[in-house]
N, C-alpha and C positions, 0 to 999 in steps of 0.2 A: 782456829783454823779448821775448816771442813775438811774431809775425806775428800780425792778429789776422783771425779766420775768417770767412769769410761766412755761415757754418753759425751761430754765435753770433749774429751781427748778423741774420743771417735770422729766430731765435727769440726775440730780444729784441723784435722789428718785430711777430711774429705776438703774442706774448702783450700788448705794448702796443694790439694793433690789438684781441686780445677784450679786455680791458678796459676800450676805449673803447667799442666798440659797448655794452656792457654798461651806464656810463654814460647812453650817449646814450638807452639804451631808456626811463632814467628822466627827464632831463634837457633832450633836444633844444629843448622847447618853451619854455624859460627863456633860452636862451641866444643870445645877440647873434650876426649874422649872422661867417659866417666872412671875416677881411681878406685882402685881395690883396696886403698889404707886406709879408709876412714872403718873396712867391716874387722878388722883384729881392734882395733881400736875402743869401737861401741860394744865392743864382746866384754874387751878389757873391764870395763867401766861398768857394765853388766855384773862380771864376776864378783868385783870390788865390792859393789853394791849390797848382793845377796851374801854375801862374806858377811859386812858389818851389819845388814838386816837379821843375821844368826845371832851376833856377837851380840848388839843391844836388844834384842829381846832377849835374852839370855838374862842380860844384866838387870832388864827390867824387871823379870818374872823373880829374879830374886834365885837363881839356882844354887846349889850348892860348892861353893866355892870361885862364885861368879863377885868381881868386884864391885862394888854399887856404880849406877853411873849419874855423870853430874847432867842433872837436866839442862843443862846450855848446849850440850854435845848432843842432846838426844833434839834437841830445838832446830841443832842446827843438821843434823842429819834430814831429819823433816823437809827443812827447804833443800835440801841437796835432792830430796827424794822427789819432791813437787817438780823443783826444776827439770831434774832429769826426764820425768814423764813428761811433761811438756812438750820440752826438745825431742824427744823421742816420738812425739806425736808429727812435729814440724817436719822432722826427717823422713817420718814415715810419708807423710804428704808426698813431699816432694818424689819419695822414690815412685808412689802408687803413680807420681803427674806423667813420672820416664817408663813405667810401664802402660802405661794405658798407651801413650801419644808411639811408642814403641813397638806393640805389639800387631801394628799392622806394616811393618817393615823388619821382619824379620827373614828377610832373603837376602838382605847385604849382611855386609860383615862385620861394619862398626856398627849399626843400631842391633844386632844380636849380640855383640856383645857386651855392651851399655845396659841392652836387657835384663841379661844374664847379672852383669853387675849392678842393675838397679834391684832384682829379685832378692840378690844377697845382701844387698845392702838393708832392703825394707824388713825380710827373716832377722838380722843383726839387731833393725831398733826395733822391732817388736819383743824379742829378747831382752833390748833394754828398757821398756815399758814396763816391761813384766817384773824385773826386779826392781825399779823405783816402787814399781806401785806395793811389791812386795814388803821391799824398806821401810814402805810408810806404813804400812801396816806394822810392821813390830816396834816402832815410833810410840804406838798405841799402850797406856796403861793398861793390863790386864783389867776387865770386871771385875768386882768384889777385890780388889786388894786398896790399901790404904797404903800413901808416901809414907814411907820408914822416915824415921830420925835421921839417921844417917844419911838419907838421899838427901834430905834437907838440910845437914849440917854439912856435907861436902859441899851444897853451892854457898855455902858464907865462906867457906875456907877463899 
């Protein structure tokens, strides 16, 4: 599995982001004001992320009195991490589609504050971009180190 690019996620964010403007140019006026629960939420998930991104490198680099970790767990942190950058590119899209198509009605009261809460919301999944891609990074075998015994005999267990 490759590293995966910010160049990708950069252009998954931008074509999410016109295609939402494009939407909203037909739609904005139907649709329920934008929520505020999705930015504790993507923070949540954020924190979690760079929590366990410490934790298994930690366990990777072999520290002292760090438990070995079983490569299936570190496999599947990996895709939890891919995934999450992703999604976090997708969501970023969309918020950049409610700021753009947004930012020339900002003299009423609900497209400023939809603003305001698409601005928070895109700050939130860029936060959480940041610690997936973090995540996968400590995903990563150190250089120069070789699989212990034990990392290898904990996955037959």
């Amino acid at each position: 599995m490759t590293p995966t690019r910010l160049s990708t996620l950069g252009i998954v964010a931008l074509g999410i982001a016109a295609i939402t403007w494009l939407i909203l140019r037909e739609a904005y006026a139907s649709l329920p004001p934008l929520p505020w629960t999705g930015i504790p939420a993507l923070l949540l998930v954020a924190g979690a992320e760079a929590v366990i991104g410490r934790d298994v490198r930690r366990r990777i680099s072999r520290r002292p009195g760090a438990k070995p970790v079983d490569p299936l767990a570190v496999s599947r942190m990996l895709v939890l991490a891919k995934a999450s950058s992703l999604t976090g590119a997708v969501v970023t899209g969309i918020t950049l589609g409610f700021i753009g198509y947004l930012s020339g009605q900002l003299a009423a009261t609900m497209p400023r504050r939809d603003f305001i809460y698409a601005a928070i919301t895109c700050a939130a999944t860029l936060v959480l971009v940041a610690a997936a891609l973090y995540l996968e990074y400590c995903c990563r075998v150190p250089t120069g180190t070789k699989p212990s015994e034990d990392i290898t005999q904990s996955a037959d267990r």
